[in-house]
C-alpha positions in Angstrom: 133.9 274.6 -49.6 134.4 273.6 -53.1 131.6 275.1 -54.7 133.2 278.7 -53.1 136.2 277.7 -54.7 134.8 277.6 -57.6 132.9 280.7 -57.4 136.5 282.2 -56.3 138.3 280.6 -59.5 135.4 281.7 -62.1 135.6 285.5 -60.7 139.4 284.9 -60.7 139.2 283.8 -64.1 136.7 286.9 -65.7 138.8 289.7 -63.5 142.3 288.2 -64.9 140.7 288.3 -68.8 139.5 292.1 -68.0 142.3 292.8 -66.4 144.6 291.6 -69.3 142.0 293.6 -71.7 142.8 296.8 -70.0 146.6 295.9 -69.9 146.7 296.0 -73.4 144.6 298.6 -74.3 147.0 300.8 -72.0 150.0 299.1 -74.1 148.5 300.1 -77.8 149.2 304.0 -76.1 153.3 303.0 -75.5 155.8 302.3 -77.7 155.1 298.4 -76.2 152.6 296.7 -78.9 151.4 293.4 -77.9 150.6 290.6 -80.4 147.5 289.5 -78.5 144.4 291.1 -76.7 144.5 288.6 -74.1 146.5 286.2 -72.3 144.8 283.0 -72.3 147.0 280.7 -71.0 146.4 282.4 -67.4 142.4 282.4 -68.6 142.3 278.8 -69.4 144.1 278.0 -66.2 141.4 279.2 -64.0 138.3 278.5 -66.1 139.7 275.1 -65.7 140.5 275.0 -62.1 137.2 276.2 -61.4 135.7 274.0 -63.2 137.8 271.2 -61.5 136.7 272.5 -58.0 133.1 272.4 -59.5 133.4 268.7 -60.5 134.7 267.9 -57.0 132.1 269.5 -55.3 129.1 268.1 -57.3 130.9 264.5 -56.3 131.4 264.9 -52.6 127.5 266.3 -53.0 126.3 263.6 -54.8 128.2 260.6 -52.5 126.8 262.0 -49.6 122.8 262.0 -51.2 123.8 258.8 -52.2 124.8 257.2 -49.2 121.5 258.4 -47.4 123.0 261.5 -45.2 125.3 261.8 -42.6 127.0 258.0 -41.6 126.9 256.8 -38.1 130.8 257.4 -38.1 130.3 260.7 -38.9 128.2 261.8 -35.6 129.6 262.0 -32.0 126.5 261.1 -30.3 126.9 257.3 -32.5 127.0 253.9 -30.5 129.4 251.2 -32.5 125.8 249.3 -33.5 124.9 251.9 -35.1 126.9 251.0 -38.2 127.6 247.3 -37.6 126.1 246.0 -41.5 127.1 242.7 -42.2 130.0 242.6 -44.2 130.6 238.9 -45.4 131.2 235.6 -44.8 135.3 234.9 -44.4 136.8 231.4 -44.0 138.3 231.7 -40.4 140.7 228.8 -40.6 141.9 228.6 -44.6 145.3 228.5 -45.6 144.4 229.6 -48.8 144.6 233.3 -48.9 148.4 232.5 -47.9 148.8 230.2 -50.5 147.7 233.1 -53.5 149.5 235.6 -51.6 152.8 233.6 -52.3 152.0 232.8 -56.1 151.3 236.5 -56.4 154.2 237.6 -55.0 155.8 234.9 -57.1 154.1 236.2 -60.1 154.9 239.7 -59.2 158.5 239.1 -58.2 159.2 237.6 -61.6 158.9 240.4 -63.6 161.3 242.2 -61.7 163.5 239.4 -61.5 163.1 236.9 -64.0 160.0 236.1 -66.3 160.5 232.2 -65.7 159.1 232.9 -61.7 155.8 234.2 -63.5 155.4 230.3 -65.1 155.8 229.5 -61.2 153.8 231.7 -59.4 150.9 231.6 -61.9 149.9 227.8 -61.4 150.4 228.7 -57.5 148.0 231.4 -57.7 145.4 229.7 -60.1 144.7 226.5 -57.6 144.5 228.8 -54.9 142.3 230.5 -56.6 140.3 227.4 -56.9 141.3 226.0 -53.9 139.5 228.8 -51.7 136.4 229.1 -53.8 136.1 225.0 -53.4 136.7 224.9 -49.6 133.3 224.4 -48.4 133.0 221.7 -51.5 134.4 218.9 -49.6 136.5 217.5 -46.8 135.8 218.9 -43.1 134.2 221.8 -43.9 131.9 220.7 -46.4 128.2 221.6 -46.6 
């Protein structure tokens, strides 16, 4: 679809310069003179709107070569193992994530508020930080 809009917006774009050519080679006849033989700005507006719906098109093209075709969620016939990859290991019962939620939204919240809840929030944030990536260091869930 975005390579005919391109198509569209490049023979857009070479019928609006002609046109303008022959709108002011009818002008030079009348008393109306024109300073210029042709209007660009409507030229550059849709060399560079196709060109923009060119760029799109070559990047939905190239995702979909580079993800190997047509994704399981993509076909109707598809079972739910189809596209079941393993996405990750997550810590099931950690209290961290809340913990660096709360000194991020302190963080956050002091530049809106005051700067001194940034000195707060970013400690908070920092050992959670360390906190999470050290769970499985020691204590209960240690390996």
């Amino acid at each position: 679809m975005f390579w005919i809009l391109a198509g569209f917006f490049a023979l857009t774009a070479v019928l609006y310069t002609v046109w303008s050519y022959i709108d002011y080679q009818n002008s030079q006849n009348s008393e109306i003179k024109k300073e210029q033989v042709v209007e660009w700005v409507g030229t550059v507006a849709l060399s560079l709107s196709a060109l923009l719906a060119a760029l799109i098109a070559f990047y939905i093209g190239a995702s979909r070569r580079a993800q190997g075709g047509e994704l399981p969620e993509d076909r109707l016939d598809a079972e739910i193992d189809d596209g079941d990859p393993e996405v990750g290991f997550f810590s099931p019962w950690s209290w961290w994530p809340m913990v660096l939620a709360l000194g991020a939204a302190l963080f956050f919240l002091g530049f809106a508020v005051g700067i001194w809840l940034c000195f707060i929030g970013a400690p908070i944030a920092f050992l959670a930080i360390i906190g999470w990536y050290y769970e499985y260091y020691r204590g209960y869930f240690a390996r």
